[in-house]
PDB file with one MODEL, atoms N, CA, C and O in Angstrom:
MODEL        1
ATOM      1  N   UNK A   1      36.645 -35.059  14.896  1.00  0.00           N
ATOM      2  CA  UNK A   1      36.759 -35.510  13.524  1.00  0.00           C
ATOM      3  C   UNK A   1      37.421 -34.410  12.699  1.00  0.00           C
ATOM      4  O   UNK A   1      36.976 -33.263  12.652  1.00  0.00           O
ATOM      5  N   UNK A   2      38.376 -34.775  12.130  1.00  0.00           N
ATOM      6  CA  UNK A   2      38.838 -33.598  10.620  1.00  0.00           C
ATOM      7  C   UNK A   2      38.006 -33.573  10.175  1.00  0.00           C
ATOM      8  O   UNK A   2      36.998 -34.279  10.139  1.00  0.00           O
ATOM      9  N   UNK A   3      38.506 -32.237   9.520  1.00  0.00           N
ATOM     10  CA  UNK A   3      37.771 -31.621   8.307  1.00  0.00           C
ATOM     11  C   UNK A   3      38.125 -32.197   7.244  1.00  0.00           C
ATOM     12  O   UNK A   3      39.276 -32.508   7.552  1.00  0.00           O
ATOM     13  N   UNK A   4      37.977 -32.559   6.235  1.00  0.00           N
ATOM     14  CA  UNK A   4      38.210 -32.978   5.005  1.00  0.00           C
ATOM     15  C   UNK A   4      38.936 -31.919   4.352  1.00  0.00           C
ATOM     16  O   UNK A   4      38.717 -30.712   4.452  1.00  0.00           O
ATOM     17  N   UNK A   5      39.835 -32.505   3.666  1.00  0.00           N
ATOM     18  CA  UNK A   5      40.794 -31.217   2.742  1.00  0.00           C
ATOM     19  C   UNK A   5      40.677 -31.814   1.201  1.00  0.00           C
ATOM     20  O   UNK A   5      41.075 -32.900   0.781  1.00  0.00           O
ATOM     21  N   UNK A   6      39.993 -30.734   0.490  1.00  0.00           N
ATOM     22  CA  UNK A   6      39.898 -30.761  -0.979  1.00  0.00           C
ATOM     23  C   UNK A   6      41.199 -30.105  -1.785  1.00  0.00           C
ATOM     24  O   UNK A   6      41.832 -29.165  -1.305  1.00  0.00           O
ATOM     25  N   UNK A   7      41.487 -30.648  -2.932  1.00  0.00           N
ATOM     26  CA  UNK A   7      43.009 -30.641  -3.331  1.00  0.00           C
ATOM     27  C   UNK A   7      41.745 -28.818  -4.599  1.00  0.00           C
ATOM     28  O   UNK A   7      40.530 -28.623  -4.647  1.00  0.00           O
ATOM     29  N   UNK A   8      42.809 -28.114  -5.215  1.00  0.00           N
ATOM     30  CA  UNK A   8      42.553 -27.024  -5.363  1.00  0.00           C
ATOM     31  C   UNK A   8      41.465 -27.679  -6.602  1.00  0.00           C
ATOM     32  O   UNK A   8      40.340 -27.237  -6.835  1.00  0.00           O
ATOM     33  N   UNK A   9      42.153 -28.881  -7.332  1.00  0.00           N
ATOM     34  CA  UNK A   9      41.653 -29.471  -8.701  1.00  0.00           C
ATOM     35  C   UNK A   9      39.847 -29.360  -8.649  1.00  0.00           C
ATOM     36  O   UNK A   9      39.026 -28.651  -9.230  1.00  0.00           O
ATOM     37  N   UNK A  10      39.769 -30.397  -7.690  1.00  0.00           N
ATOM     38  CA  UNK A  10      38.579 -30.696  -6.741  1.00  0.00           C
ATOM     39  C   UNK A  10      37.647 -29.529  -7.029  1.00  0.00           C
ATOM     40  O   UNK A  10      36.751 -29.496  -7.873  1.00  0.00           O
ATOM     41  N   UNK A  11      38.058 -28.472  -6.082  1.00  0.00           N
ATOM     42  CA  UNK A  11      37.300 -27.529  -5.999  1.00  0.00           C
ATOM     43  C   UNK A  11      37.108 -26.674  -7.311  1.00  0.00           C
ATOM     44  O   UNK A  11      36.031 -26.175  -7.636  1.00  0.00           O
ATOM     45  N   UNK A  12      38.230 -26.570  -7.992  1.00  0.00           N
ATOM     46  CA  UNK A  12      38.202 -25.256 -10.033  1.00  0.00           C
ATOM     47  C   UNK A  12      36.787 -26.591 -10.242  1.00  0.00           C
ATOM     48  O   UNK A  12      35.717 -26.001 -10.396  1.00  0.00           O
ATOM     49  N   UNK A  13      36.643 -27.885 -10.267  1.00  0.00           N
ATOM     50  CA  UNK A  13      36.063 -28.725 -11.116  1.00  0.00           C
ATOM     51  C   UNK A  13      34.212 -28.283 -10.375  1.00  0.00           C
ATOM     52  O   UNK A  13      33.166 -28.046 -10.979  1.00  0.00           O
ATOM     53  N   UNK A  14      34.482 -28.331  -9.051  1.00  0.00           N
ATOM     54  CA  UNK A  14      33.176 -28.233  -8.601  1.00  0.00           C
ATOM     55  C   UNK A  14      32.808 -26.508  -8.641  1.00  0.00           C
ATOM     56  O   UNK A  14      31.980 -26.225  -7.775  1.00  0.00           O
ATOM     57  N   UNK A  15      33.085 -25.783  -9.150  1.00  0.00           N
ATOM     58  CA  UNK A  15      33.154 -24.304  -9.321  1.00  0.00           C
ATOM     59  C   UNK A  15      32.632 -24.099 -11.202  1.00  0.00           C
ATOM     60  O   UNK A  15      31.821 -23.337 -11.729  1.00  0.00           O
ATOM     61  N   UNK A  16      33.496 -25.115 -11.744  1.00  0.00           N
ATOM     62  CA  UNK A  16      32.962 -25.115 -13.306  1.00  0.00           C
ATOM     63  C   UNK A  16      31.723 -26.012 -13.383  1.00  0.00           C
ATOM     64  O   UNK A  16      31.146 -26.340 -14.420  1.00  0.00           O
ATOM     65  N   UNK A  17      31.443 -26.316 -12.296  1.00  0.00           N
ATOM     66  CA  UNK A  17      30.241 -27.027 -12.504  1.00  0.00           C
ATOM     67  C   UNK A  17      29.094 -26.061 -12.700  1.00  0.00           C
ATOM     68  O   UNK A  17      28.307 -26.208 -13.635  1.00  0.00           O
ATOM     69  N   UNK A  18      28.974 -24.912 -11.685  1.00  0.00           N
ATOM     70  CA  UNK A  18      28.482 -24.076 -11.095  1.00  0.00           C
ATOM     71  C   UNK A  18      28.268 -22.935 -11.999  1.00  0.00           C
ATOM     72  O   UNK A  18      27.153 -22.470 -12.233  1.00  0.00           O
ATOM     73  N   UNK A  19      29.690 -22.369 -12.648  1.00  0.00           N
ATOM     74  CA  UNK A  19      29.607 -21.762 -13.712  1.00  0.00           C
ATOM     75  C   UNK A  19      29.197 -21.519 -15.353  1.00  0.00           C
ATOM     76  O   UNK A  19      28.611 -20.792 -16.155  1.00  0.00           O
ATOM     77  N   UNK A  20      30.182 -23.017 -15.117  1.00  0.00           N
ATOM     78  CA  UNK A  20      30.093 -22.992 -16.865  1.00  0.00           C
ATOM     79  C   UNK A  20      28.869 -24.355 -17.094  1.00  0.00           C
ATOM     80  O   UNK A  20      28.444 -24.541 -18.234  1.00  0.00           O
ATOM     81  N   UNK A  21      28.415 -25.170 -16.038  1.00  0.00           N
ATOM     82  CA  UNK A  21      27.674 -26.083 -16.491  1.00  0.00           C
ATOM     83  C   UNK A  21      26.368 -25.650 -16.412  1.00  0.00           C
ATOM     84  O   UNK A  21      25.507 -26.264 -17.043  1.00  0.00           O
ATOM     85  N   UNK A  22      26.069 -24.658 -15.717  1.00  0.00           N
ATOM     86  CA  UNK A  22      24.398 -24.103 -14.842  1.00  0.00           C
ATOM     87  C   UNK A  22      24.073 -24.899 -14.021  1.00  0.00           C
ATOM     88  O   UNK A  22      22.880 -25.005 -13.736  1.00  0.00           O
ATOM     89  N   UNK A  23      24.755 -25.459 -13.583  1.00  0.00           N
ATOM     90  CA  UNK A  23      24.466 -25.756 -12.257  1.00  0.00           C
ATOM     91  C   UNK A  23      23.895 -25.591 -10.786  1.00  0.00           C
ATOM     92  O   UNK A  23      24.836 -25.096 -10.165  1.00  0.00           O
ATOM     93  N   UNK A  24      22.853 -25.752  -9.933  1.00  0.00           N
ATOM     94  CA  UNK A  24      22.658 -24.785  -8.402  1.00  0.00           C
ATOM     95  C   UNK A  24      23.476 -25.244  -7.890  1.00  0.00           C
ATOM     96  O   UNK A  24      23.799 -26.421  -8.046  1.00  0.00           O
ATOM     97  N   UNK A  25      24.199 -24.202  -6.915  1.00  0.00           N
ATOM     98  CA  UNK A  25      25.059 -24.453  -5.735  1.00  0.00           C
ATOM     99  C   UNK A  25      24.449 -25.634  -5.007  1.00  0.00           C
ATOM    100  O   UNK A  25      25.200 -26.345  -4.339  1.00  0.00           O
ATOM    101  N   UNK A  26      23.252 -25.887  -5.071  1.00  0.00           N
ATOM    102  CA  UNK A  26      22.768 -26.965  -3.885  1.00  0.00           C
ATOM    103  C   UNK A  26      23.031 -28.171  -4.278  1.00  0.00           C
ATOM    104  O   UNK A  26      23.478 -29.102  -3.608  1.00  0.00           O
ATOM    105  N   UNK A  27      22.562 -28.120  -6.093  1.00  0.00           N
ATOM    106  CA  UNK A  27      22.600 -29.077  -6.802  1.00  0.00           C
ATOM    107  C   UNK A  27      24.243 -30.117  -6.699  1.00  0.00           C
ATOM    108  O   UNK A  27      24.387 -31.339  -6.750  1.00  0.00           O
ATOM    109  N   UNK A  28      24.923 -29.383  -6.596  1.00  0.00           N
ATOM    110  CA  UNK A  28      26.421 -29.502  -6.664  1.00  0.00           C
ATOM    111  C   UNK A  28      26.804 -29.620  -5.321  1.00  0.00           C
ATOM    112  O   UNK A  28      27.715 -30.426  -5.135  1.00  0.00           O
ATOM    113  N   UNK A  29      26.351 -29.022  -4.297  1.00  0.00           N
ATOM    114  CA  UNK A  29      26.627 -29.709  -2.397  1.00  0.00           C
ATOM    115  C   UNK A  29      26.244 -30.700  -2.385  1.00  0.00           C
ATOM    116  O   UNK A  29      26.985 -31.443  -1.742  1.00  0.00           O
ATOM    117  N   UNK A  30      24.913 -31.455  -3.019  1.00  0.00           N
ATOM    118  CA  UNK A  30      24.113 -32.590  -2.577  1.00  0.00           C
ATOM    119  C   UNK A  30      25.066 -33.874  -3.053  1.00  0.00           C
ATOM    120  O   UNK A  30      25.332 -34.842  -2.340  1.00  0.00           O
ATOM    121  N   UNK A  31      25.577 -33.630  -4.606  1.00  0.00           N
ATOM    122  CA  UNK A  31      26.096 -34.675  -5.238  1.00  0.00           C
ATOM    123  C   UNK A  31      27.375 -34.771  -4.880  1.00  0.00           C
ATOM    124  O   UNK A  31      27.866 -35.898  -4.934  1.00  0.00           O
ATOM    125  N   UNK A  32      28.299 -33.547  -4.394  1.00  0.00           N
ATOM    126  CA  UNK A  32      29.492 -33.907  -4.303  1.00  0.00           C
ATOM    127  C   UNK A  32      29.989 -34.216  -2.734  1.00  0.00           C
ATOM    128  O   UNK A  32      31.055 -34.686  -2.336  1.00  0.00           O
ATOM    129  N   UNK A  33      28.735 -33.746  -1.953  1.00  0.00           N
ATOM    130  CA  UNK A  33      28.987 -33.731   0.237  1.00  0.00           C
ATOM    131  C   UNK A  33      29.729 -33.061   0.300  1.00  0.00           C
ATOM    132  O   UNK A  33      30.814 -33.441   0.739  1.00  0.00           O
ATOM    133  N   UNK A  34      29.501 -31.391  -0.197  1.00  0.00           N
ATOM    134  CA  UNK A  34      30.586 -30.673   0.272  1.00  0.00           C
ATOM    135  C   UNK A  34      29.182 -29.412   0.740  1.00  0.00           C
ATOM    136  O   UNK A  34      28.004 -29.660   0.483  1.00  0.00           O
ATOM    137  N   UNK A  35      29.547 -28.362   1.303  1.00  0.00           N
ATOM    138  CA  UNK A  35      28.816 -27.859   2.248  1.00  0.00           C
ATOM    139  C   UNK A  35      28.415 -26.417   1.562  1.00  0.00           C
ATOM    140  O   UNK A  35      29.491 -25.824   1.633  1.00  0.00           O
ATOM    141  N   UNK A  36      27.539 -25.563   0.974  1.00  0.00           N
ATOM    142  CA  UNK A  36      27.195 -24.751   0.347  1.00  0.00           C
ATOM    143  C   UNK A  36      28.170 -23.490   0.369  1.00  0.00           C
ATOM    144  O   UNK A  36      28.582 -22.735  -0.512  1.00  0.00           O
ATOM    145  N   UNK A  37      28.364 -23.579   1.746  1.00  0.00           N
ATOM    146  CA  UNK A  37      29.010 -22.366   2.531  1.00  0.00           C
ATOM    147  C   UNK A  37      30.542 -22.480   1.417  1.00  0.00           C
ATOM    148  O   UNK A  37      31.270 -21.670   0.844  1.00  0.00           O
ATOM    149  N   UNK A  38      30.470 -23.793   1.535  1.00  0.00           N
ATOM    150  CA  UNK A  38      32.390 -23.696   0.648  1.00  0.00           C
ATOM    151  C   UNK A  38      32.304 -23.881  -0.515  1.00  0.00           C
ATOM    152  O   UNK A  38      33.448 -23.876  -0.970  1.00  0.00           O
ATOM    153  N   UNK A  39      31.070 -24.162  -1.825  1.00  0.00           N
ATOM    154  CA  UNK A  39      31.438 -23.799  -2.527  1.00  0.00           C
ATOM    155  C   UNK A  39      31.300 -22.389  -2.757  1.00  0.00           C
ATOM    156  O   UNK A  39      32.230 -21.946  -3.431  1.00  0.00           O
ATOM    157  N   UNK A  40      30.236 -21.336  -2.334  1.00  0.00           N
ATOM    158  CA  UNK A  40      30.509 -19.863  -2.394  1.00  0.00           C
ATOM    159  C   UNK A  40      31.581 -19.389  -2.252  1.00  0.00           C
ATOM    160  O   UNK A  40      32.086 -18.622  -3.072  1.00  0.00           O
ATOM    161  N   UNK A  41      32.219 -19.823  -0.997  1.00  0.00           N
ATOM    162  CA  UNK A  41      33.419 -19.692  -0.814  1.00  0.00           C
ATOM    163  C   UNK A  41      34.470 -19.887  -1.909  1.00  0.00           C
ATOM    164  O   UNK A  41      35.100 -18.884  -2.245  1.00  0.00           O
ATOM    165  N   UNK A  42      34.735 -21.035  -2.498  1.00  0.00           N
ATOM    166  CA  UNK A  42      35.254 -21.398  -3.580  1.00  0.00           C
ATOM    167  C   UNK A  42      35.310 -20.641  -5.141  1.00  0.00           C
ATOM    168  O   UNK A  42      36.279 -20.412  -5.865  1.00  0.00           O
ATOM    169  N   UNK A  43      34.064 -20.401  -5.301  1.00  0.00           N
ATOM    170  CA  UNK A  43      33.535 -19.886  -6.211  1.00  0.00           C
ATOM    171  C   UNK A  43      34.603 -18.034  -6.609  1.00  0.00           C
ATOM    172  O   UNK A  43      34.973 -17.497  -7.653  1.00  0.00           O
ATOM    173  N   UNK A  44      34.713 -17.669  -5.136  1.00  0.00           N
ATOM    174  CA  UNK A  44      35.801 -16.184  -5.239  1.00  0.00           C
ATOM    175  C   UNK A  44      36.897 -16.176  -6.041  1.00  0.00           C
ATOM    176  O   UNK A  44      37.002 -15.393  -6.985  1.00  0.00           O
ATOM    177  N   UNK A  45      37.886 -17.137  -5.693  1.00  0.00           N
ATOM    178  CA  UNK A  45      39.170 -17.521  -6.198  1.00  0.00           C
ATOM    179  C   UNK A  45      39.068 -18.673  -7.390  1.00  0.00           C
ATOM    180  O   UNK A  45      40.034 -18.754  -8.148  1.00  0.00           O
ATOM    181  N   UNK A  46      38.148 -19.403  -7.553  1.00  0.00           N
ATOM    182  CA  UNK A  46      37.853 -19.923  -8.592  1.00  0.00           C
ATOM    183  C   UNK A  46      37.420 -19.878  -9.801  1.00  0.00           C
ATOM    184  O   UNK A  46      37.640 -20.745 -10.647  1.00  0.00           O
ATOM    185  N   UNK A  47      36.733 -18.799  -9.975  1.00  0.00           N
ATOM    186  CA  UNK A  47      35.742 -18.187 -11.182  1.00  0.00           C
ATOM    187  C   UNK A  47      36.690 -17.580 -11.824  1.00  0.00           C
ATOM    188  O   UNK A  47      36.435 -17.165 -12.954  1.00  0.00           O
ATOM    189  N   UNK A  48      37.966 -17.389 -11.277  1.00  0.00           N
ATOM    190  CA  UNK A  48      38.599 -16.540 -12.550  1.00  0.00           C
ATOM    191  C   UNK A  48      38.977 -17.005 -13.723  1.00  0.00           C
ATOM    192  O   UNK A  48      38.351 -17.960 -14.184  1.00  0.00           O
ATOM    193  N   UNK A  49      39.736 -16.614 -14.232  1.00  0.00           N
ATOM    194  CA  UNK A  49      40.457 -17.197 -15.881  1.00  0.00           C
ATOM    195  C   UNK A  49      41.459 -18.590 -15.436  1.00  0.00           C
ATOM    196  O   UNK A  49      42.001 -18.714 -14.337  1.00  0.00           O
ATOM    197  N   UNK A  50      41.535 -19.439 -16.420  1.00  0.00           N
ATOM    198  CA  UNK A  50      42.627 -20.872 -15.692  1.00  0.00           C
ATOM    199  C   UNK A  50      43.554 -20.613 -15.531  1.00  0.00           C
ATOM    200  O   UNK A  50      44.230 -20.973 -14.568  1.00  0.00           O
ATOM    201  N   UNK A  51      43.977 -19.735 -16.629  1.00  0.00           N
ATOM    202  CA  UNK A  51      45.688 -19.225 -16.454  1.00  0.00           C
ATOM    203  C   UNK A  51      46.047 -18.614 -15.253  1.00  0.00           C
ATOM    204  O   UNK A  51      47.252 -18.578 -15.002  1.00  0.00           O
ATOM    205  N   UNK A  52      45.167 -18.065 -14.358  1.00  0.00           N
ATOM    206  CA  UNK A  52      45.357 -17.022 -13.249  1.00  0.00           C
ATOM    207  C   UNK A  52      45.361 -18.354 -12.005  1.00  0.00           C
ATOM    208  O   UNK A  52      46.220 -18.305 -11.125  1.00  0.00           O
ATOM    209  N   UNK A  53      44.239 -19.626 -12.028  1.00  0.00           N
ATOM    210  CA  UNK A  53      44.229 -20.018 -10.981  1.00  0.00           C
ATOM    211  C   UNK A  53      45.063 -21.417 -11.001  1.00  0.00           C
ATOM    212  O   UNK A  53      44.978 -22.253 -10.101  1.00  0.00           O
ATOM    213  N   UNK A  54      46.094 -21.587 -12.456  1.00  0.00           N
ATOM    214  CA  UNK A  54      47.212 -22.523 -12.631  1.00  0.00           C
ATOM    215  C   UNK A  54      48.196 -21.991 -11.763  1.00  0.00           C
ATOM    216  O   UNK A  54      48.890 -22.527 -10.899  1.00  0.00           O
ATOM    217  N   UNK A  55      48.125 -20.972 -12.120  1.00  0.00           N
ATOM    218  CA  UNK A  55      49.257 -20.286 -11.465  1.00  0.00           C
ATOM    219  C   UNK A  55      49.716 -19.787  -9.995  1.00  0.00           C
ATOM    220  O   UNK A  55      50.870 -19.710  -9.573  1.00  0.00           O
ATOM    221  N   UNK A  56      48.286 -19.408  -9.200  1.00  0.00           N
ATOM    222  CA  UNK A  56      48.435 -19.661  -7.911  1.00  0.00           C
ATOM    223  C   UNK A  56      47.964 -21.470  -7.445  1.00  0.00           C
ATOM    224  O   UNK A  56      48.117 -21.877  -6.293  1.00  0.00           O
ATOM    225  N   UNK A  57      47.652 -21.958  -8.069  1.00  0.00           N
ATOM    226  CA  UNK A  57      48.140 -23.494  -7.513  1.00  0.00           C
ATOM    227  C   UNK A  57      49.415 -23.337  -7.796  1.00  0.00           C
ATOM    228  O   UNK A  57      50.079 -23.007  -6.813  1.00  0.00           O
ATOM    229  N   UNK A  58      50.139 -23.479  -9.012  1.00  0.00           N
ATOM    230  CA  UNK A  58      51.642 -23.653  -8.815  1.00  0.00           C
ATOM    231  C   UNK A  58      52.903 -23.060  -7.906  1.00  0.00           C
ATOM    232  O   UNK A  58      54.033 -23.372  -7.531  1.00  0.00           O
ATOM    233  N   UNK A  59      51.911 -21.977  -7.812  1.00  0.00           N
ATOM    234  CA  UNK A  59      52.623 -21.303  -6.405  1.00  0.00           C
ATOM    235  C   UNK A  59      52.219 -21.693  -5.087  1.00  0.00           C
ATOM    236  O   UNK A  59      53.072 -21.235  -4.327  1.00  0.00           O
ATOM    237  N   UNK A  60      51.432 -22.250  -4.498  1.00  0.00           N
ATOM    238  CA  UNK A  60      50.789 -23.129  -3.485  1.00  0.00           C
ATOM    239  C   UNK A  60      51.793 -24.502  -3.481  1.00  0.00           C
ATOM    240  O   UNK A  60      52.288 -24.900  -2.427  1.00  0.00           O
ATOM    241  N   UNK A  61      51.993 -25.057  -4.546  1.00  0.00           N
ATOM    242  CA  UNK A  61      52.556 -26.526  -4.534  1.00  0.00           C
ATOM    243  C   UNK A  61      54.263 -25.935  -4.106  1.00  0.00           C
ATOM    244  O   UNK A  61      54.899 -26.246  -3.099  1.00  0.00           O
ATOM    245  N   UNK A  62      54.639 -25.140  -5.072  1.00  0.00           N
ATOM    246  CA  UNK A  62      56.270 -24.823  -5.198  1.00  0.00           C
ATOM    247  C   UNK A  62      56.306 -24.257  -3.240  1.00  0.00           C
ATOM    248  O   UNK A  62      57.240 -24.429  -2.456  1.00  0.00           O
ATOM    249  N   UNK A  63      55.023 -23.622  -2.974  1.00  0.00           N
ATOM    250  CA  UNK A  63      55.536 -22.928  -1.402  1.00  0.00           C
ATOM    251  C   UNK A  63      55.312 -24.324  -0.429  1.00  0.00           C
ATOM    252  O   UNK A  63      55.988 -24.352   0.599  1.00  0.00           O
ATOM    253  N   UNK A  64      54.383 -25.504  -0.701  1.00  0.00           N
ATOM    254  CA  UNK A  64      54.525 -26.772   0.107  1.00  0.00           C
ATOM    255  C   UNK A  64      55.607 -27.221  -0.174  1.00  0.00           C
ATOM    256  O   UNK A  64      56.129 -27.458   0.915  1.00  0.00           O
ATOM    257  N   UNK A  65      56.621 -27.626  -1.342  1.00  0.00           N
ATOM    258  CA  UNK A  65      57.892 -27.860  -1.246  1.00  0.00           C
ATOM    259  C   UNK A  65      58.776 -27.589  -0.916  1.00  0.00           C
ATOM    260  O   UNK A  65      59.596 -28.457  -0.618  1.00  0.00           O
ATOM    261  N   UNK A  66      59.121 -26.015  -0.779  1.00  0.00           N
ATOM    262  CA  UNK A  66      59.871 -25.584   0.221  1.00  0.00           C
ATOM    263  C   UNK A  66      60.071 -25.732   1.560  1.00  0.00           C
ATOM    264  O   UNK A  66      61.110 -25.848   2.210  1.00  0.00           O
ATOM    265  N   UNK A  67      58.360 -25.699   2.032  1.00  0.00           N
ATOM    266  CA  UNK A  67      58.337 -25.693   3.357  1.00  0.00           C
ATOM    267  C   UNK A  67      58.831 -26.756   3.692  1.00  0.00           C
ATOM    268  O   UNK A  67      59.634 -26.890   4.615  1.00  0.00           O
ATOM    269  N   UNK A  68      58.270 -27.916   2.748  1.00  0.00           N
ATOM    270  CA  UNK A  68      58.849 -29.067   3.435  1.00  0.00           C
ATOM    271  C   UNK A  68      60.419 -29.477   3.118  1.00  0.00           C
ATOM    272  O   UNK A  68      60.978 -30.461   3.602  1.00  0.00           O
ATOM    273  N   UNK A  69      60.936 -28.661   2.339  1.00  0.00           N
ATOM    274  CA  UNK A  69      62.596 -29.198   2.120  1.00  0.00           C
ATOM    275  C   UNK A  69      63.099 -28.406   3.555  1.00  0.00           C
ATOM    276  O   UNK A  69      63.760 -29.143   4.286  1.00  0.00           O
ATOM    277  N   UNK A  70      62.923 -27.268   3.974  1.00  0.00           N
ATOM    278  CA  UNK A  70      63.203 -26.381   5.079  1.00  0.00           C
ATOM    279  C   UNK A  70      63.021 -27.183   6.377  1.00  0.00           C
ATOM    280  O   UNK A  70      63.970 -27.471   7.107  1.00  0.00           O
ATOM    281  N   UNK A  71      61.539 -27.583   6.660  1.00  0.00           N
ATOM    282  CA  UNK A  71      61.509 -28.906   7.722  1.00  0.00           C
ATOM    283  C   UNK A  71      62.615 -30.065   7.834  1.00  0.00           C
ATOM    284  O   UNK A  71      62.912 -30.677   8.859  1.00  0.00           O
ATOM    285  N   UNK A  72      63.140 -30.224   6.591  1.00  0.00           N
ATOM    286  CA  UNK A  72      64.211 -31.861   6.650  1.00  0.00           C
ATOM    287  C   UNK A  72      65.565 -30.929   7.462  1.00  0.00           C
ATOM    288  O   UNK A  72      66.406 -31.719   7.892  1.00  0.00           O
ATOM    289  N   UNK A  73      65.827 -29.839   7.669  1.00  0.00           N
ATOM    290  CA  UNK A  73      67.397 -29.587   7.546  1.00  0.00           C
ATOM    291  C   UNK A  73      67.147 -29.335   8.947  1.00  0.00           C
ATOM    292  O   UNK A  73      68.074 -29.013   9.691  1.00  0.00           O
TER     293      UNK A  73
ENDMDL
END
């Protein structure tokens, strides 16, 4: 079986849950079926400022477009 792949949105949203809502990590695995281990995980690269983690998504998306214009040729 795959793993499930969460888009980055997904995860900043389940991270501000955590942060800015007071949320427990458990509280937030139970409701959303995602696994404790990943939101801690999440929580590293997520907790920062938005402007910082707009910006490495936009660099994540712009480096999947490349890759994939590079694949067509």
């Amino acid at each position: 079986m795959a793993r499930p792949h969460f888009t980055d949105e997904f995860k900043i949203n389940a991270v501000k849950q955590i942060t800015e809502r007071g949320y427990s990590v458990a509280e937030v695995s139970k409701r959303l079926g995602v696994s404790t281990h990943s939101l801690y995980q999440w929580r590293k690269p997520f907790s920062k400022p938005a402007a910082v983690i707009q910006e490495a998504a936009d660099q994540s998306i712009e480096i999947a477009r490349l890759k994939k214009t590079r694949s067509c040729y």
